[in-house]
C-alpha positions as CSV (number, residue, x, y, z in Angstrom):
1,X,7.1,14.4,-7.9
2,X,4.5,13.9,-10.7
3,X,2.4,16.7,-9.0
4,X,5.6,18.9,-9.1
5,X,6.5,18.2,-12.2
6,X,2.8,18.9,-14.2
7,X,2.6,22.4,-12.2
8,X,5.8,23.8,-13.4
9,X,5.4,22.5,-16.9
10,X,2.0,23.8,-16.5
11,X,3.5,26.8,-15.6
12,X,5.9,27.5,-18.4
13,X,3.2,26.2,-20.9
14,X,0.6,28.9,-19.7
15,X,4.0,31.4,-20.2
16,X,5.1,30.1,-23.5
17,X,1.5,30.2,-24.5
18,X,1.3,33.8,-24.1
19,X,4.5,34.5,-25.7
20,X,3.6,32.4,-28.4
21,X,-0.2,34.7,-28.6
22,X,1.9,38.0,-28.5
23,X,4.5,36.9,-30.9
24,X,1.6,35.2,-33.2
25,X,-0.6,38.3,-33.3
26,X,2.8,40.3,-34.4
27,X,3.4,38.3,-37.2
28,X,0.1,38.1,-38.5
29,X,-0.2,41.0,-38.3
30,X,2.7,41.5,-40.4
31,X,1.5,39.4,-42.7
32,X,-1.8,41.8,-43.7
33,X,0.5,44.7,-44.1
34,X,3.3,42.8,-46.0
35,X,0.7,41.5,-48.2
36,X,-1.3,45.1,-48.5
37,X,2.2,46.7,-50.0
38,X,3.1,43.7,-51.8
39,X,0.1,43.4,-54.1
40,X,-0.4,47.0,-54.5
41,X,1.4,48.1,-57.8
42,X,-0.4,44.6,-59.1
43,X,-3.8,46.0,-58.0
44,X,-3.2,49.4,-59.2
45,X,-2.1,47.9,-62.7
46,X,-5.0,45.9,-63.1
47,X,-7.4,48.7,-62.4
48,X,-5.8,50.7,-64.8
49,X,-5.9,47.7,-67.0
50,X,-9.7,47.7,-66.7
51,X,-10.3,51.4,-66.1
52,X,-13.1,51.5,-68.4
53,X,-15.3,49.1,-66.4
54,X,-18.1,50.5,-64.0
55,X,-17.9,49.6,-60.0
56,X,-20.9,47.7,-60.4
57,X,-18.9,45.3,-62.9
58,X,-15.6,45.2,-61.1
59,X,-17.7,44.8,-57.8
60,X,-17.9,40.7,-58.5
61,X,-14.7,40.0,-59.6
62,X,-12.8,36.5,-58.8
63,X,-10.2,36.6,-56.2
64,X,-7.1,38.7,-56.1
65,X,-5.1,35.7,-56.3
66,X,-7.0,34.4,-59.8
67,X,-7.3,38.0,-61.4
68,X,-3.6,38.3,-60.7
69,X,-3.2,34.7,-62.8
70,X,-5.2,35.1,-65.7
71,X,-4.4,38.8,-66.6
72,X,-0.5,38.6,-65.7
73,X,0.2,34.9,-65.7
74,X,1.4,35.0,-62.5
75,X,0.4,31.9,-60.1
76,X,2.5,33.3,-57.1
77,X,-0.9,35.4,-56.3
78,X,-3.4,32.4,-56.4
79,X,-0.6,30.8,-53.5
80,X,-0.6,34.2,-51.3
81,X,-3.8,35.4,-51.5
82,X,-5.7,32.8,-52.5
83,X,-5.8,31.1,-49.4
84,X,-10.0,31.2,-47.5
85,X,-8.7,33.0,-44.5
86,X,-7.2,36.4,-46.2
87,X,-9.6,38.7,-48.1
88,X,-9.4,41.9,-49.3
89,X,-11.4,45.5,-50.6
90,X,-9.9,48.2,-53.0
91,X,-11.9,51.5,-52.4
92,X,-11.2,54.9,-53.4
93,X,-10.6,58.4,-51.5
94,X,-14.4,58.9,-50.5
95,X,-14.9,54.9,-50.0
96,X,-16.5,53.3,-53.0
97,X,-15.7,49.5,-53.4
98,X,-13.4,49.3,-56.5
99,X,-13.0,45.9,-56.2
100,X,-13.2,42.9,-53.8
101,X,-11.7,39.1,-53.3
102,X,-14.3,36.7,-54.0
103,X,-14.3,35.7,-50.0
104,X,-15.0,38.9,-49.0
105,X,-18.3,40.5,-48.1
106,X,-20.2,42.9,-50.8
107,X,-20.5,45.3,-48.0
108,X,-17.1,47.4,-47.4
109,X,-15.4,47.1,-44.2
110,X,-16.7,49.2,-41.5
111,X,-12.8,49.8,-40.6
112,X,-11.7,54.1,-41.4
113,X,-10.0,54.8,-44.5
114,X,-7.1,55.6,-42.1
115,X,-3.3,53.6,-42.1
116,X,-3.2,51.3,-39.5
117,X,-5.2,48.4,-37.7
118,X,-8.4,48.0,-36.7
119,X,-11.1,45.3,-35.1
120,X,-14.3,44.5,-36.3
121,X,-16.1,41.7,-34.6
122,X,-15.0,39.0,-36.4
123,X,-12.0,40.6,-38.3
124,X,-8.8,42.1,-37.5
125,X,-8.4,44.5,-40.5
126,X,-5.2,46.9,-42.1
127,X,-6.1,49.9,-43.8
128,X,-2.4,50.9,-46.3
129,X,-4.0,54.4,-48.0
130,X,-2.0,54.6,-51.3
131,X,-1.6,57.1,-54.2
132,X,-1.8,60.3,-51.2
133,X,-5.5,58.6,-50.2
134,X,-6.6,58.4,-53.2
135,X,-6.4,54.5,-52.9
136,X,-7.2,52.3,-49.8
137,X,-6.4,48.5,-49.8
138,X,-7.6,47.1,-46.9
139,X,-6.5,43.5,-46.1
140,X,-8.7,41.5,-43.6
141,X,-8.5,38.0,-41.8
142,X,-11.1,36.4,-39.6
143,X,-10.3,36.0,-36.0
144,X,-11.4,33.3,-35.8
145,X,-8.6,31.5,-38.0
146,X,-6.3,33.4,-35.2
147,X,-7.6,31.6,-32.3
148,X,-8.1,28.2,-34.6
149,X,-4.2,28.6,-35.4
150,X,-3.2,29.8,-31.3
151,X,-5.9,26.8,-30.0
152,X,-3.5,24.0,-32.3
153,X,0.1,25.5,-31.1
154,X,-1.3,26.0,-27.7
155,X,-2.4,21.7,-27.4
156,X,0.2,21.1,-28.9
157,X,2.1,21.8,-26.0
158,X,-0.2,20.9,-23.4
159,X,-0.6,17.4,-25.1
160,X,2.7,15.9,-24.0
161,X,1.3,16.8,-20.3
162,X,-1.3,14.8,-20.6
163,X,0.4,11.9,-21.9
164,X,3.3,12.4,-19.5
165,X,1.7,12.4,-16.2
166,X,0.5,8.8,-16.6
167,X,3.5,7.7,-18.0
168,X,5.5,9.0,-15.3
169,X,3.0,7.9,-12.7
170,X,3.6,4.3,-14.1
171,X,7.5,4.9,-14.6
172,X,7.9,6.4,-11.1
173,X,6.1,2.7,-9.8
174,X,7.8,0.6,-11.6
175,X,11.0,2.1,-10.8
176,X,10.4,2.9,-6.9
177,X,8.8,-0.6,-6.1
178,X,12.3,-1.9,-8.2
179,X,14.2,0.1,-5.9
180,X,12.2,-0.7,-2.5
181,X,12.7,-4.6,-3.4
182,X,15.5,-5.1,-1.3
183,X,14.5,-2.5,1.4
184,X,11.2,-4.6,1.9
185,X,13.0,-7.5,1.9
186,X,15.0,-6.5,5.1
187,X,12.0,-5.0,6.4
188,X,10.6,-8.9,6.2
189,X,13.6,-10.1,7.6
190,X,13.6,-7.8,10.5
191,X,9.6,-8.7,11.3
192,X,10.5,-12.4,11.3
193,X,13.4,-12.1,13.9
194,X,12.2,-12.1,17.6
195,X,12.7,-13.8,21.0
196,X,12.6,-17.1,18.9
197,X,14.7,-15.8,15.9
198,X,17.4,-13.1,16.8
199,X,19.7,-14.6,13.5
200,X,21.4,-11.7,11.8
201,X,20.4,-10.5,8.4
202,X,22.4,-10.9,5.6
203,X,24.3,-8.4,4.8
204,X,24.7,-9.1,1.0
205,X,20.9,-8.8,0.2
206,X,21.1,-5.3,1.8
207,X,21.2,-2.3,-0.7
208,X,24.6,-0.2,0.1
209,X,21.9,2.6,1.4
210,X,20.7,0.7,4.7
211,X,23.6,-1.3,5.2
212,X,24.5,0.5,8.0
213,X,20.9,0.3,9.3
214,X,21.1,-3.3,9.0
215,X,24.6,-3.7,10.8
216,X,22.5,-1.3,13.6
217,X,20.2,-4.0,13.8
218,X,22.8,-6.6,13.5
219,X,24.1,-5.6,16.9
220,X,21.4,-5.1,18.8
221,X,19.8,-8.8,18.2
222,X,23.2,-9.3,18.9
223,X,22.9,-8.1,22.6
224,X,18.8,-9.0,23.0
225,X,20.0,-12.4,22.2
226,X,22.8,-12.3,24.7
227,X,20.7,-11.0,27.4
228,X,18.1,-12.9,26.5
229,X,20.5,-16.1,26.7
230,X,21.4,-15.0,29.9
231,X,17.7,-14.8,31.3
232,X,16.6,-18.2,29.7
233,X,19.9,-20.1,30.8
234,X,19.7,-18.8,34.6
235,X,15.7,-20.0,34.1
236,X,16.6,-23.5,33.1
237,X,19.6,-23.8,35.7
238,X,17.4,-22.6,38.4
239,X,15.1,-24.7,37.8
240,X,17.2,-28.0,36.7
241,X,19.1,-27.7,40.1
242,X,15.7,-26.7,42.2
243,X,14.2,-30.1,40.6
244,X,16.6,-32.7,43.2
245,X,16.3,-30.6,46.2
246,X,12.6,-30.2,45.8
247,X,12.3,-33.9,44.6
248,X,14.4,-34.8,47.9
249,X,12.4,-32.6,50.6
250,X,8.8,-34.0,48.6
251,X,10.1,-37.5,49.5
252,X,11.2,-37.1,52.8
253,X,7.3,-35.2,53.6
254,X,5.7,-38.1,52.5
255,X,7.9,-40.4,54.3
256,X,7.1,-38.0,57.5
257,X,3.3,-38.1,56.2
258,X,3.3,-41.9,56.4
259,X,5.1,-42.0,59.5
260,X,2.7,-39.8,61.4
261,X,-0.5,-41.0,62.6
262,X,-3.9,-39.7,62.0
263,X,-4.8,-37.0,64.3
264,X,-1.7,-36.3,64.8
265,X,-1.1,-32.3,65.7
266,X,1.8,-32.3,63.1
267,X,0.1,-33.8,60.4
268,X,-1.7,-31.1,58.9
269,X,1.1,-28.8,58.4
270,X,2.8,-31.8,56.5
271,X,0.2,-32.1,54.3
272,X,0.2,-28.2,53.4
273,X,4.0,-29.1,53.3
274,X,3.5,-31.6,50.9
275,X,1.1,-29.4,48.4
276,X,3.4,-26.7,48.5
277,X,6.9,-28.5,47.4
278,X,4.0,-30.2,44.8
279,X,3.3,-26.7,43.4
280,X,7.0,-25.8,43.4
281,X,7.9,-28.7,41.7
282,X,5.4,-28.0,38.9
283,X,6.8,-24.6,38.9
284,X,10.5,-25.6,38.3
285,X,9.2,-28.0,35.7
286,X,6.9,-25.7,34.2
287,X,10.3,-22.7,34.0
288,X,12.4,-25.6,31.8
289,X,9.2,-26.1,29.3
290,X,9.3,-21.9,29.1
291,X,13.1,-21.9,28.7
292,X,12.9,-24.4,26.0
293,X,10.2,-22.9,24.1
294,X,11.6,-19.9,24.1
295,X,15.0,-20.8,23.2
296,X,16.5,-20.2,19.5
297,X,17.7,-24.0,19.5
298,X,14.7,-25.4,21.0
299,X,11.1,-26.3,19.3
300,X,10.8,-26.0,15.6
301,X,8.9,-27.4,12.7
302,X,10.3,-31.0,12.0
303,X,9.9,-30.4,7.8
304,X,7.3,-33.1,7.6
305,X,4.0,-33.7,9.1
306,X,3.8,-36.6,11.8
307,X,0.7,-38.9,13.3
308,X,0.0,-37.1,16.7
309,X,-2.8,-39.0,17.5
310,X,-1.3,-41.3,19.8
311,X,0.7,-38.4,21.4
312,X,-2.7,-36.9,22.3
313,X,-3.8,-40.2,23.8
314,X,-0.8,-40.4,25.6
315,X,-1.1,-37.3,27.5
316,X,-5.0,-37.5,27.9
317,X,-4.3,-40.9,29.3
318,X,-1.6,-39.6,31.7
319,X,-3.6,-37.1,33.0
320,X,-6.3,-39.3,33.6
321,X,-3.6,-41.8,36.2
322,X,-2.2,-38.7,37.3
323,X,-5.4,-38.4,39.5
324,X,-5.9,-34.9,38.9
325,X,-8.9,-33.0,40.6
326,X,-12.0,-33.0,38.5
327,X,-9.8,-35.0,35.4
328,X,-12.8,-35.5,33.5
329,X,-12.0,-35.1,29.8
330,X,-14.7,-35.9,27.3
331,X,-12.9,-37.4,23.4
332,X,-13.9,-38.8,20.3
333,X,-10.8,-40.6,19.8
334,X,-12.3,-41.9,15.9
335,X,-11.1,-38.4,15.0
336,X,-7.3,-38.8,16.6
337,X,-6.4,-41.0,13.9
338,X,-6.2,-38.0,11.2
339,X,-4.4,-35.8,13.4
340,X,-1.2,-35.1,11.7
341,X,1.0,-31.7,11.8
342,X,4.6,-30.6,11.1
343,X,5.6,-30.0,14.7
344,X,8.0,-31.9,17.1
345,X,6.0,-34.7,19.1
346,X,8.1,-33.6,22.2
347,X,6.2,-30.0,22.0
348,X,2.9,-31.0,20.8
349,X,2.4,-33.3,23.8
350,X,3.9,-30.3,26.1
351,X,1.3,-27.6,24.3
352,X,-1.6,-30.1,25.1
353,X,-1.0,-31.2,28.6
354,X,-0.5,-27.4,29.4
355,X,-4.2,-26.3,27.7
356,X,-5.5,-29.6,29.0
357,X,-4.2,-28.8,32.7
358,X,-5.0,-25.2,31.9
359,X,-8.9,-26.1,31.6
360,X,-9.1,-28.7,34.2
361,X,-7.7,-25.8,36.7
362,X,-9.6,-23.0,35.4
363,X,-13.0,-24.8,34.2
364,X,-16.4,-25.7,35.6
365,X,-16.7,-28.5,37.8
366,X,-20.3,-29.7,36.3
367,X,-18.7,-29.5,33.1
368,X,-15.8,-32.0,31.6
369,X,-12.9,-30.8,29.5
370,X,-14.0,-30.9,26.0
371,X,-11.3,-32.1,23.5
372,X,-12.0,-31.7,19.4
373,X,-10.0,-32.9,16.4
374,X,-10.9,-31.1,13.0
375,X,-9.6,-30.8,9.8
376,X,-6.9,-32.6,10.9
377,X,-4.7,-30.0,11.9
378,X,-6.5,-27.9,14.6
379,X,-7.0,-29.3,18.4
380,X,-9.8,-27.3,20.6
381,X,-9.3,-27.9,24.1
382,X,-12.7,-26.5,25.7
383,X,-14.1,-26.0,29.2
384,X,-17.4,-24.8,31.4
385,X,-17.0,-22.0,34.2
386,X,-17.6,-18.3,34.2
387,X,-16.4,-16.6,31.1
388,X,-12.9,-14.8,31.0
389,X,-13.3,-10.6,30.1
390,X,-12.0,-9.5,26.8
391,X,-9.1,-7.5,28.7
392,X,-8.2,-10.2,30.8
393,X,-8.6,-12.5,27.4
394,X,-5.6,-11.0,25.7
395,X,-3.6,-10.8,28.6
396,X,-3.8,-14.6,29.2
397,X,-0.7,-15.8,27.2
398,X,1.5,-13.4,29.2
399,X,3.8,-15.2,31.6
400,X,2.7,-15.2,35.0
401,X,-0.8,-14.0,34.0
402,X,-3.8,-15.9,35.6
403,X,-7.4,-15.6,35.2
404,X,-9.2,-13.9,38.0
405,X,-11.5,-16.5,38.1
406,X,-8.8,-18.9,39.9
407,X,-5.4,-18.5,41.1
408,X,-4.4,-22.1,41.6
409,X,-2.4,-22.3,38.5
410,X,1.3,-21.2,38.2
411,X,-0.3,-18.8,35.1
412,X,2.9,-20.1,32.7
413,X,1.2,-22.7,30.7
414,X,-0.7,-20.4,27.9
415,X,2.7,-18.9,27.7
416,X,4.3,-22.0,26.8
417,X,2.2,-23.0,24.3
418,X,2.1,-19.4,22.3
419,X,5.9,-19.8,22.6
420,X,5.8,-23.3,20.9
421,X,3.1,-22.4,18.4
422,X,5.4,-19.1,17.1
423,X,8.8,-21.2,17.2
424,X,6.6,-24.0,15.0
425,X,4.4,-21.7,12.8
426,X,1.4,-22.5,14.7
427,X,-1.3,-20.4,15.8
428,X,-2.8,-19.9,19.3
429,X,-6.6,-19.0,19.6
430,X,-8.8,-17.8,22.6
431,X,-12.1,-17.9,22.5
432,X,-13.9,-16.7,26.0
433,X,-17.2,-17.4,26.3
434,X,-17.1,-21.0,24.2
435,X,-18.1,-20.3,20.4
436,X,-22.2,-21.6,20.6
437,X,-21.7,-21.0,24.4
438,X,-22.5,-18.1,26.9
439,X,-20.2,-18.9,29.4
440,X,-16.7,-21.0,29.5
441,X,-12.7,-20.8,28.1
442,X,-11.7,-22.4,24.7
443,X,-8.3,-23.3,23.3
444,X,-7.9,-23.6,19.5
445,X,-4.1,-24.9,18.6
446,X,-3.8,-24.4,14.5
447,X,-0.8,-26.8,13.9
448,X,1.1,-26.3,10.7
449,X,1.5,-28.5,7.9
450,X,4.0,-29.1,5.6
């Protein structure tokens, strides 16, 4: 707009400037021969006056303007043609100087002894022949007091441009970011809504201009939240009413397990049995920990922060009884006592069994799980093995998504936790290899604080 604006008034300056030349070289030039015919019957009187005098004598005399004052007591010449810029010659028929302004060069113009206009160098000259050529007055003015006067009345107008383009640079800011306040503040409210936030936005904080954008929006959280209810509560029902059948037929395998001797032909495929229903139960219960994370009414900040330390403990401790495969965790429990963080204890103990289960799955076997507290807010959960590619890296939080390394895990428990650490203003990083390391996973859980 500001570009727009400069080129047209650009434009008509450049046009009114060369109006204003033409118009400005007519009425000086009206000037010279307004003046010529105005002071001749006072130049012809005062050369009769002082018709006895030689050339040579009349040749110095004062300025038109001061003869005119002290022989006729006149000051309106001195105010006319008085001024630096206008000088004049009197000559005669055949061109000898009868008399001169005290500005003007000794030398007689070099313009003809013809009426009209005519351009010396520096001068723009008018010849008025008098007295049937007898007389010539010829009135000059330097061209340079032309452009002088054109250069002033030409910035004069380009000056505002100047000044105006910053001015309404800064205006058109001001007002725009005014005006874009409340359109960046649905903006902000639209990036803030997701699976975890699909509240409407307030339709009284809209401007009148997007409030139909913002009922648009309105509606369709509306329906992502219903299907999405739809998905999460046939996940959680699936797997709530999956939990006593599975619970029932893992009972009644290990009953068979116990009842069967060793060596007996049947006994092997109760043991696969028996892992299988394990892995389907920790499917079913890994599907509620999804639902709930991912729920609008489950996980979120409690408002203050809370001692976690002997949450940690807790689940590092049940792990430990739980008899898992290669449940070697290595912790400096000194440091649990300043963990502290504004998150639900019931989710930060199901964001670091998952990482902690997560590493003992997918880490090395000569290696123990590594488990760091610092600055009091930030668990990293790290393990040995063969590192993860960068691809596969980014990928990792994506339900259902497993390493290639191994395939033993259900590949839901990343997904958990980055669904708890949005809901709870956490952050989830994955480091693959180990910071310091060439090979290995690491977890880094930024909890937030109040």
């Amino acid at each position: 707009m500001t570009l727009t604006v400069g080129v047209f008034w650009l434009a008509g300056s450049v046009l009114a400037a060369m109006t204003m030349y033409h118009e400005m070289q007519e009425a000086f030039d009206n000037s010279l021969v307004t003046t010529a015919y105005r002071y001749a019957p006072l130049i012809d009187e005062y050369l009769k006056d002082h018709k006895g005098g030689s050339p040579q004598e009349v040749l110095p005399s004062p300025a038109m303007g001061e003869i005119l004052t002290d022989d006729h007591g006149d000051g309106d010449g001195d105010e006319e043609l008085g001024e630096d810029y206008l000088m004049y010659h009197v000559r005669d028929g055949g061109g000898r100087l009868l008399l001169r302004s005290f500005n003007a060069e000794e030398e007689p113009f070099e313009a003809p002894l013809v009426e009209g206009f005519y351009n010396e160098e520096d001068f723009r000259i008018y010849s008025a022949v008098l007295l049937g050529g007898q007389r010539v007055i010829q009135v000059a003015e330097p061209l340079e007091h032309r452009r002088e006067a054109l250069m002033e009345s030409v910035l004069a107008q380009f000056l505002p441009i100047a000044l105006l383009i910053p001015v309404v640079i800064i205006q058109l800011i001001v007002v725009l970011r005014g005006g874009l306040k409340p359109i960046k503040r649905v903006r902000d409210e639209i990036e803030e809504r997701g699976e975890g936030n699909l509240q409407p936005i307030e339709q009284d904080e809209a401007p009148e201009e997007i409030s139909t954008i913002v009922t648009a929006v309105n509606r369709l959280m509306a329906k992502l939240e219903a299907a999405l209810s739809v998905e999460r509560s046939f996940t959680a029902n699936s797997a709530h009413e999956l939990r006593t059948p599975i619970a029932v037929a893992l009972a009644q395998t290990q009953r068979l397990l116990a009842e069967l001797p060793e060596g007996h032909a049947a006994r092997k495929r109760a043991v696969q049995t028996e892992e299988a229903l394990k892995r389907l139960s920790r499917l079913s219960e890994k599907l509620l920990q999804l639902a709930r994370a991912e729920s609008s009414g489950g996980f979120s900040p409690t408002g203050h922060n809370q001692d976690l330390g002997p949450t940690l403990n807790l689940v590092i401790e049940d792990l430990k009884r739980a008899g898992m495969e290669g449940a070697d965790i290595r912790f400096d429990a000194d440091n649990l006592a300043t963990l502290s963080a504004n998150i639900d204890l019931d989710a930060f103990a199901i964001c670091m069994r998952n990482l902690i289960e997560n590493a003992l799955k997918y880490g090395g076997d000569e290696e123990p799980v590594d488990i760091r507290v610092t600055e009091g807010h930030i668990v990293q959960v790290a393990n040995g093995g063969a590192p993860v590619s960068p691809d596969e890296l980014d990928q990792l939080t994506t339900r259902f998504k497993r390493s290639s390394n191994k395939a033993d895990g259900s590949g839901l428990g990343l997904a958990i936790v980055e669904a708890i650490a949005r809901n709870t203003k956490a952050e989830l990083k994955l480091y693959s290899p180990r910071p310091d390391h060439a090979d290995g996973f690491m977890a880094e859980l930024r909890l937030h604080q109040s």
